[in-house]
C-alpha positions in Angstrom: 3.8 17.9 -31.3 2.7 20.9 -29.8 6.2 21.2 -27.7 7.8 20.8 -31.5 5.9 23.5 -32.9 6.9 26.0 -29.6 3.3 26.2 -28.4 3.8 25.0 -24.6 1.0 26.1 -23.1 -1.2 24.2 -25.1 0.9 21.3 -24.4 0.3 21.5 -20.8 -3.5 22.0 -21.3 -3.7 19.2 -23.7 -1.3 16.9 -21.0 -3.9 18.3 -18.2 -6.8 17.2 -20.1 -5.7 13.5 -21.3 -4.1 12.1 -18.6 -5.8 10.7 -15.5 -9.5 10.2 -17.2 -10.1 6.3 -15.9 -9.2 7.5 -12.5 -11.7 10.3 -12.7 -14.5 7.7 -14.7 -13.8 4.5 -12.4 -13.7 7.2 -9.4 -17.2 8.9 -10.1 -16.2 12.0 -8.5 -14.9 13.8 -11.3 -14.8 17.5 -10.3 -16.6 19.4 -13.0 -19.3 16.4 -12.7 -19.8 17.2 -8.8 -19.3 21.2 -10.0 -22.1 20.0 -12.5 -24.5 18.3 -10.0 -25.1 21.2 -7.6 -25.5 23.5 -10.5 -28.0 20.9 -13.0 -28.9 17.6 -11.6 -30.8 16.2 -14.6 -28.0 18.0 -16.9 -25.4 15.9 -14.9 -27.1 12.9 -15.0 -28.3 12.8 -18.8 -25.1 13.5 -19.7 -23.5 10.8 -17.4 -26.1 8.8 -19.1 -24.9 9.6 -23.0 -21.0 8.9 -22.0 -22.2 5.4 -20.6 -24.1 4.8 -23.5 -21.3 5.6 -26.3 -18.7 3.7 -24.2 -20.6 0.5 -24.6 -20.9 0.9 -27.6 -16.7 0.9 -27.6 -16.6 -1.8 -24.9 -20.0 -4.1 -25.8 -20.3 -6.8 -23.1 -19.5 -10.6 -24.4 -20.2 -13.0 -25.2 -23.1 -11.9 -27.3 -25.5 -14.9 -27.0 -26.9 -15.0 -30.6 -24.7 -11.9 -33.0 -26.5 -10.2 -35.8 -25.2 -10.2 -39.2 -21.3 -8.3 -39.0 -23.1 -5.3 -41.9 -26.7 -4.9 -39.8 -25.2 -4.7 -36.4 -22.5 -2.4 -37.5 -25.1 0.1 -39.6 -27.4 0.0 -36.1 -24.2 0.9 -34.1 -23.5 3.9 -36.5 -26.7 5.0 -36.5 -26.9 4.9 -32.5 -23.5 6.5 -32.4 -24.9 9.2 -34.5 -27.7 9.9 -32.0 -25.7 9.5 -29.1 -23.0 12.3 -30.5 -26.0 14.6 -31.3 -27.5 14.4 -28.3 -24.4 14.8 -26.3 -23.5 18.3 -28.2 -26.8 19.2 -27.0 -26.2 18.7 -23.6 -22.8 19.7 -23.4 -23.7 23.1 -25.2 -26.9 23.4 -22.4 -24.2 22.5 -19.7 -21.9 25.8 -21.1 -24.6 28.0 -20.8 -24.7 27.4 -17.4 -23.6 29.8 -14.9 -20.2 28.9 -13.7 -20.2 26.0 -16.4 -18.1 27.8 -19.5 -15.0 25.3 -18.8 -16.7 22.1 -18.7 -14.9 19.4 -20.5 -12.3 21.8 -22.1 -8.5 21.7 -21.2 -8.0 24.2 -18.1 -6.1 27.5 -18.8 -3.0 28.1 -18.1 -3.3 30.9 -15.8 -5.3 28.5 -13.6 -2.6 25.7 -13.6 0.3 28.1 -13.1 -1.5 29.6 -10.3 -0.5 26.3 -8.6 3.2 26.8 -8.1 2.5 29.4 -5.6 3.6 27.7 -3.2 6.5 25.9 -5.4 7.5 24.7 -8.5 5.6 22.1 -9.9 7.0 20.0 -12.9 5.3 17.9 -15.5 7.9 15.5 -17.5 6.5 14.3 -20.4 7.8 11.4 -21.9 7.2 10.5 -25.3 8.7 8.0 -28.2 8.8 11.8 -30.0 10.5 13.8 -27.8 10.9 14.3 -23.7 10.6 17.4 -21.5 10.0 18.7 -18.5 7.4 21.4 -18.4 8.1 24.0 -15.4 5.6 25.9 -13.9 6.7 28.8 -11.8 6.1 32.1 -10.1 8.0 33.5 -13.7 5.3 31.8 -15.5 6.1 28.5 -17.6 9.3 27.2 -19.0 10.4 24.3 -21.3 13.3 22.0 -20.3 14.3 19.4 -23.3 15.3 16.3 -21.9 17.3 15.7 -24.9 19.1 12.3 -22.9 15.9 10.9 -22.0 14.5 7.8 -24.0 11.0 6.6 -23.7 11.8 3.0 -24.8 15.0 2.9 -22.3 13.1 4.3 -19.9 10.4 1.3 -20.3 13.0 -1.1 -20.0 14.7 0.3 -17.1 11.1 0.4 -15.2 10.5 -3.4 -16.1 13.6 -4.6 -15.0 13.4 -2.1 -11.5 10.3 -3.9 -10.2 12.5 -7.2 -10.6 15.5 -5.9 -9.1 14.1 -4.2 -5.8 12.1 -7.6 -5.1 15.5 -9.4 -5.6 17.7 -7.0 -3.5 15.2 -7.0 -0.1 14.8 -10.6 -0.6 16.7 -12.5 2.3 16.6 -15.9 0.3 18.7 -14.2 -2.7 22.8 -14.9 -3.2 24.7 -12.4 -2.5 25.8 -12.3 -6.0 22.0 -11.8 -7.2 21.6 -9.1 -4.3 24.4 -7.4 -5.7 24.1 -7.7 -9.3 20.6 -5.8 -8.6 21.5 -3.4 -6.1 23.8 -1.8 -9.1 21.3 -1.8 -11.9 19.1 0.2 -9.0 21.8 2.5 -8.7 22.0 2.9 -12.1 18.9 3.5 -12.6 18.5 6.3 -10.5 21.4 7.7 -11.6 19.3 8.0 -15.2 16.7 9.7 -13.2 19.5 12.0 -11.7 21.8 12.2 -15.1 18.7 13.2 -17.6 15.7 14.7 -15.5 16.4 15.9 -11.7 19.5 17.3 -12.4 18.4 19.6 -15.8 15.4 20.4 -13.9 16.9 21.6 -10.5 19.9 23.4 -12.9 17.3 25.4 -14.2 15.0 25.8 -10.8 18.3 27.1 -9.1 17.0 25.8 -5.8 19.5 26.5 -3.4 17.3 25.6 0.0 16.4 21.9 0.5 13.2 22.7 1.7 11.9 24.2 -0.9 9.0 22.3 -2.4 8.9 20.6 -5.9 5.5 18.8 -7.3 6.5 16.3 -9.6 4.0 15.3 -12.1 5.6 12.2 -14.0 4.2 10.7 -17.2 4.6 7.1 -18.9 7.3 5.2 -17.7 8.2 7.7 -15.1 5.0 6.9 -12.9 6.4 3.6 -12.3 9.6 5.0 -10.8 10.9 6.9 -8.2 12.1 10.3 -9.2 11.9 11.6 -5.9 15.1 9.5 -5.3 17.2 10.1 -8.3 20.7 9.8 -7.2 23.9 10.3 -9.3 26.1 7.1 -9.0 29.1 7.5 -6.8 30.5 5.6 -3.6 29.2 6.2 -0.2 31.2 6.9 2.8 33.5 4.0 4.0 33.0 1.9 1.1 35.8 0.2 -0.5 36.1 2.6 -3.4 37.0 5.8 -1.3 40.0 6.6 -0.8 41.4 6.6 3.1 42.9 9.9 2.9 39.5 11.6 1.0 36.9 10.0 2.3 33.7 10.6 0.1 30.8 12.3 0.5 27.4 10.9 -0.5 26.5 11.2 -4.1 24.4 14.1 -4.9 20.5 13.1 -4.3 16.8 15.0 -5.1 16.2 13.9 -1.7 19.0 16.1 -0.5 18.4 19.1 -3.4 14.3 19.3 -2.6 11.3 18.1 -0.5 9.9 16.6 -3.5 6.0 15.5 -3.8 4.0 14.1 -6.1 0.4 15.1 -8.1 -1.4 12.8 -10.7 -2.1 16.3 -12.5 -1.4 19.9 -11.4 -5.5 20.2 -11.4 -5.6 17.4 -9.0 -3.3 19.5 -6.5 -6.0 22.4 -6.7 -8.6 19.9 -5.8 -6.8 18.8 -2.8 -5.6 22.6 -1.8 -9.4 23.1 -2.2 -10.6 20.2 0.5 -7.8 20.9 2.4 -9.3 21.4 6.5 -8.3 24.4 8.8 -5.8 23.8 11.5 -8.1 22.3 14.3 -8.5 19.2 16.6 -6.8 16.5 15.1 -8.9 13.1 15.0 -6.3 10.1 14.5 -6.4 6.4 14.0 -3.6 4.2 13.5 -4.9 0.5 12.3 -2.8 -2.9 12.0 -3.1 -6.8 10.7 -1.4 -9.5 10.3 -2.9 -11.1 7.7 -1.9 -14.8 6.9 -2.2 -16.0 3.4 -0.6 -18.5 1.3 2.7 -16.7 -0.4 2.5 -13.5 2.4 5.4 -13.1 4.9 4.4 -12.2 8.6 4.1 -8.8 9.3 5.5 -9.2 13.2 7.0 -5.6 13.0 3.6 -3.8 12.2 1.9 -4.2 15.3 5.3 -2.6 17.0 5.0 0.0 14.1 1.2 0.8 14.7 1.8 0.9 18.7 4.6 3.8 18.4 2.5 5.6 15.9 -0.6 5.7 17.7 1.5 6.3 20.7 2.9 9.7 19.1 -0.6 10.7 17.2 -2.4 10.3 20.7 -4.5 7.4 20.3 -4.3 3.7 20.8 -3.9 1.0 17.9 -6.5 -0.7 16.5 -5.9 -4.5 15.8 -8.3 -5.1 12.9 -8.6 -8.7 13.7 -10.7 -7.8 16.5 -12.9 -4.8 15.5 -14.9 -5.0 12.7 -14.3 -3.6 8.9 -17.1 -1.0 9.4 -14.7 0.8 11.5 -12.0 1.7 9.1 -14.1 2.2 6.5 -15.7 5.2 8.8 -12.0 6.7 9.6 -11.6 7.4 5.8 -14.2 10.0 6.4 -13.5 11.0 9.7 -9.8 11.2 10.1 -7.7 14.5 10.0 -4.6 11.0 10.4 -4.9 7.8 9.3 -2.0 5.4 9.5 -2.4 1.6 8.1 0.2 -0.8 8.9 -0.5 -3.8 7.0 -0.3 -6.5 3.7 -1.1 -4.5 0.3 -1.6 -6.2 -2.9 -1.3 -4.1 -6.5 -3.8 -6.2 -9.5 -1.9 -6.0 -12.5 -4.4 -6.8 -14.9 -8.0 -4.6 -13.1 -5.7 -1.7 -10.8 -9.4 -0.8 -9.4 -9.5 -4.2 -7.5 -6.0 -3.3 -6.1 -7.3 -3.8 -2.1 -5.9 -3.6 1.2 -5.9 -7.3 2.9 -8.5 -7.8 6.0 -9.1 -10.7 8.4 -12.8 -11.0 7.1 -13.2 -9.0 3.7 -10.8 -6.9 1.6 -10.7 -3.1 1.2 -10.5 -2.2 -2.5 -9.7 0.9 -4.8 -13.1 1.2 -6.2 -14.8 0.8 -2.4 -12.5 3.5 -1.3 -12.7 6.1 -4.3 -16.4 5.8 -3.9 -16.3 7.2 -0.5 -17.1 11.1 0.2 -16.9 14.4 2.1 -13.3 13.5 3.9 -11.2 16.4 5.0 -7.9 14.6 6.1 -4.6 16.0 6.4 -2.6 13.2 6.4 -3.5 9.2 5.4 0.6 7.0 6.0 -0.1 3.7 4.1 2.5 1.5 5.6 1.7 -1.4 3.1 3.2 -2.3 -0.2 2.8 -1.0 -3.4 0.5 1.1 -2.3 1.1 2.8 -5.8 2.2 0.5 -8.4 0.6 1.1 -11.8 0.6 -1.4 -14.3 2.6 -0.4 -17.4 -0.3 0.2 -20.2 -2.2 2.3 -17.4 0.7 4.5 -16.2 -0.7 7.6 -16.7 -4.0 6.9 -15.4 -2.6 7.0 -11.8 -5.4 4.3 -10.9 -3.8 2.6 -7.4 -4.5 2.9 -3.9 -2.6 6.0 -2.9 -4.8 8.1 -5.1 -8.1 6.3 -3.8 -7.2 8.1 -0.2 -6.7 11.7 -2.4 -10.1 10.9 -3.8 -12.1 10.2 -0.5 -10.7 13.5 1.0 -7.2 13.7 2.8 -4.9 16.5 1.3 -1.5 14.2 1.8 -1.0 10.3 1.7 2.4 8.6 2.0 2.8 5.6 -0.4 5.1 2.7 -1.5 6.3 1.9 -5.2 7.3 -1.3 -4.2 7.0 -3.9 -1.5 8.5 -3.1 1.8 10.2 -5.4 4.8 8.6 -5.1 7.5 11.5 -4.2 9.3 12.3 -1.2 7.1 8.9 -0.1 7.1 8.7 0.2 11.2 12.0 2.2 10.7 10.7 4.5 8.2 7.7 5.6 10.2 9.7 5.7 13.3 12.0 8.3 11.9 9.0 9.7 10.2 6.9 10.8 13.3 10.0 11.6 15.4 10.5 14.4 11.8 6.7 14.9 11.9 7.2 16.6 15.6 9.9 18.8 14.4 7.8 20.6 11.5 4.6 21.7 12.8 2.6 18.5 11.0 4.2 19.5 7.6 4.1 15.2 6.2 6.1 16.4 2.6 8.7 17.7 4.7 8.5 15.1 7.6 9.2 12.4 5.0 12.3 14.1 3.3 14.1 14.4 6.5 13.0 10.8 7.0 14.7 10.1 3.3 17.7 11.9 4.1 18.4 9.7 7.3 17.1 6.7 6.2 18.6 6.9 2.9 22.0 7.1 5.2 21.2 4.4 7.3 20.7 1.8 4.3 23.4 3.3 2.3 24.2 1.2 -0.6 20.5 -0.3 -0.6 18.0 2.4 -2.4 15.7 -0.7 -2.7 15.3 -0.3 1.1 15.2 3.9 1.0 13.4 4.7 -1.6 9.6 3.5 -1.5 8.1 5.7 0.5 6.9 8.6 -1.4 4.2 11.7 -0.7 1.6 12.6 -2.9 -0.8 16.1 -2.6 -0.2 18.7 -0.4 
C-alpha cells in the first residue's frame, strides 16, 4: 500500500521490519536484543519475559486438561493481555531512554539500509497479491521498479510445481519423456524469473561488468526459487534447434550479467559486514559422511569431494563416522572455512528441526542458531536443501543456510534443492579451483563456478542451478 501511495521508503522500512521475525525469535540472537543485553541486562530480560508471556497467550499449550468456561477464561485472558501490553510500553519506553537504545523495535531508517549498497546494489522484490516490485537500493539513493508482469499466485504455482520438477529431472529412474517434460517447465520457469524480474532490474542497474555485485533480497514465492539463475529461454549451442550455419549462443543468464548473492534482509547484511574477521590465518575443516538410512542414496562421491577440498584449503578430511560430533560442533565457532559434504534433510512442517544427518546424532537448525561468537569467512554446505523454506514460512528465511549466518561466518554456500552426488563433487571442484583465482572472494568464486558449470550441464538447470551464496 505504501508502494501505491509513492511512499517507498517507508515501504522498505516496513519490509525491513516484518519479515524475518521467527528467524530472529527461534534464533535468540536478535541483534537489538544482544545491543540490549550489554547495555540493560534486567531490561532485556523482563522484556524477553513480557513477549513470551503475550505469545502464549496467542499460542496456549494443548490440550488443556480440565478448560474453564469459553466467557471466564476469555475475560482472564483480556485482562492479562491488558497487563502484559501495559507493562511492556513501560519497558520498551525505559529501553528508549537508553543510551544508544532510541531505535529499538522501530523499522530501521533508510539512510542506514541504503548505506548497504556501498559495495553494490542490493534489491528487495516484493511480491504481493496487490502489486510486485523490486525496490533498488543504490549509491543514487533508492528507486522503484514495477514488476507490472509479475503475479504472486503464478509465481506460487510455478514454485510448487519447480520442487517437483528438479526431483524428476536429476532422477536416473525417470523416462526420458518425464525428464524432459520437466527439464522445459524448469526452463520456463527461469525464463519468468529472467522475462519479469532480472531483466527489468539489470535494465535499470545498467550493469555492464559481470562482476559487479547484486544482493538479492527475495520475498514470498521468490525465496523458494532461484533468481540467481534466471535465464531467458533459447537453445544452447549444438542443439537441434540451431541452425548449422549460425550456431547459437547461450541464452542470456543473471549468472552471466552479475555475481549475484543473497541476504534474508538488507539489515542482516550489516550484521554480517559487522562480524565479518580481518584477513588473517585461515583455520579450515572440511567434514564428510555417508550416512545410510532407509530412502537415502549413497553418497560415494562426497568422500572424493571432501578429500580435494581439504586438499586445496590445507587440511585433511574428517570422516565423521570416526570422530565424534563434539568436533564439528566446535568448528562452527572456530572456523574462518568450513566445508560439509554430506545427507541434508529440509522439515516441512517445523523448518527449526531441519538438521544435518550424523552417524550417532543429528545436527539441527535450532542447535546451530544457538551457537555464538563465530567469525567465519566462508561455511560450503555440500548437502541438500540446505535452504528450502516451506511455502507459508517463506519469508521467515528459517533453514540451515541462515543457521551458519547466525552462528558467525560472513558467507555460506547453499542448495535449493537436492543435489547428485556427482554434480555436487563437480561443483565444488570447479568452485575451489575459482576460489584460487580471486583472492578467497566465495560470491565471485561461485559465479565463475555457475558460468562453467551452467555450460557443462547445458540443457539441465536442475543440475546448475542449486548452489547459491548468501552474506557477504
Amino acid at each position: 500500500m505504501c508502494l501505491a501511495c509513492g511512499d517507498r521508503e517507508r515501504a522498505l522500512s516496513l519490509l525491513e521490519l516484518g519479515r524475518g521475525v521467527l528467524l530472529n525469535r527461534r534464533s535468540g540472537i536478535r541483534t537489538d536484543l544482544a545491543d540490549l543485553y550489554d547495555a540493560d541486562e534486567d531490561l532485556a530480560r523482563r522484556f524477553e519475559e513480557l513477549r513470551d508471556a503475550l505469545d502464549r497467550l496467542d499460542h496456549p499449550p494443548l490440550p488443556l486438561p480440565t478448560p474453564p468456561p469459553q466467557a471466564e477464561a476469555g475475560g482472564r485472558d483480556r485482562e492479562r493481555r491488558r497487563d502484559l501490553e501495559a507493562e511492556l510500553d513501560i519497558v520498551v519506553r525505559r529501553i528508549r531512554a537508553l543510551p544508544g537504545q532510541d531505535g529499538f523495535l522501530r523499522p530501521p531508517s533508510v539512510p542506514s539500509l541504503l548505506a548497504e549498497a556501498a559495495h553494490g546494489p542490493v534489491v528487495v522484490v516484493n511480491v504481493s497479491g496487490y502489486r510486485c516490485d523490486a525496490l533498488l537500493l543504490g549509491a543514487d539513493g533508492l528507486r522503484q521498479v514495477p514488476l507490472e508482469g509479475l503475479d504472486a499466485d503464478e509465481l506460487e504455482r510455478a514454485a510448487d510445481v519447480f520442487h517437483t520438477d528438479v526431483v524428476t529431472a536429476l532422477d536416473p529412474r525417470a523416462a526420458q519423456d518425464e525428464v524432459d517434460a520437466a527439464d522445459e517447465r524448469i526452463t520456463a520457469t527461469l525464463d519468468l524469473l529472467w522475462r519479469e524480474v532480472a531483466g527489468p532490474v539489470l535494465a535499470e542497474l545498467r550493469v555492464t561488468d559481470p562482476d559487479t555485485r547484486v544482493w538479492w533480497v527475495p520475498t514470498g514465492a521468490l525465496c523458494r526459487l532461484p533468481l540467481h539463475a534466471a535465464t531467458a529461454a533459447g537453445p544452447w549451442p549444438g542443439s537441434t534447434a540451431e541452425p548449422a550455419a549460425h550456431p547459437a549462443l547461450p541464452p542470456p543468464s543473471l549468472v552471466d550479467r552479475t555475481v549475484s548473492s543473497y541476504t534474508p534482509t538488507v539489515t542482516a547484511l550489516r550484521h554480517a559486514r559487522a562480524r565479518v574477521a580481518p584477513p588473517g590465518r585461515t583455520v579450515a575443516a572440511v567434514m564428510h559422511a555417508d550416512v545410510r538410512r532407509p530412502g537415502l542414496p549413497e553418497l560415494p562421491a562426497a568422500r572424493r569431494e571432501a578429500r580435494a577440498a581439504a586438499y586445496r584449503l590445507g587440511v585433511e578430511p574428517l570422516d565423521l563416522a570416526e570422530c565424534e560430533r563434539a568436533v564439528l560442533i566446535e568448528a562452527l565457532g572456530t572456523c574462518t572455512h568450513l566445508h560439509l559434504a554430506l545427507h541434508a534433510v529440509a522439515d516441512q512442517d517445523d523448518p527449526g528441526t531441519s538438521r544435518f544427518l550424523l552417524p550417532d546424532l543429528d545436527l539441527t537448525f535450532a542447535e546451530i542458531a544457538a551457537r555464538r561468537g563465530g567469525r567465519g569467512r566462508l561455511a560450503y554446505l555440500s548437502a541438500c536443501e540446505t535452504t528450502y523454506s516451506p511455502r507459508d514460512l517463506a519469508d521467515e528465511a528459517i533453514h540451515l543456510t541462515a543457521a551458519f549466518l547466525l552462528v558467525g561466518f560472513s558467507g555460506v554456500i547453499g542448495t535449493l534443492w537436492r543435489v547428485p552426488d556427482a554434480v555436487a563433487e563437480t561443483t565444488a571442484g570447479v568452485f575451489y579451483d575459482a576460489l584460487d583465482t580471486v583472492r578467497d572472494d566465495p560470491a565471485l568464486a561461485l559465479a565463475r563456478t555457475a558460468r562453467l558449470v551452467r555450460v557443462h550441464y547445458g540443457g539441465a538447470p536442475a543440475a546448475w542451478a542449486a548452489h547459491h551464496h548468501v552474506g557477504i
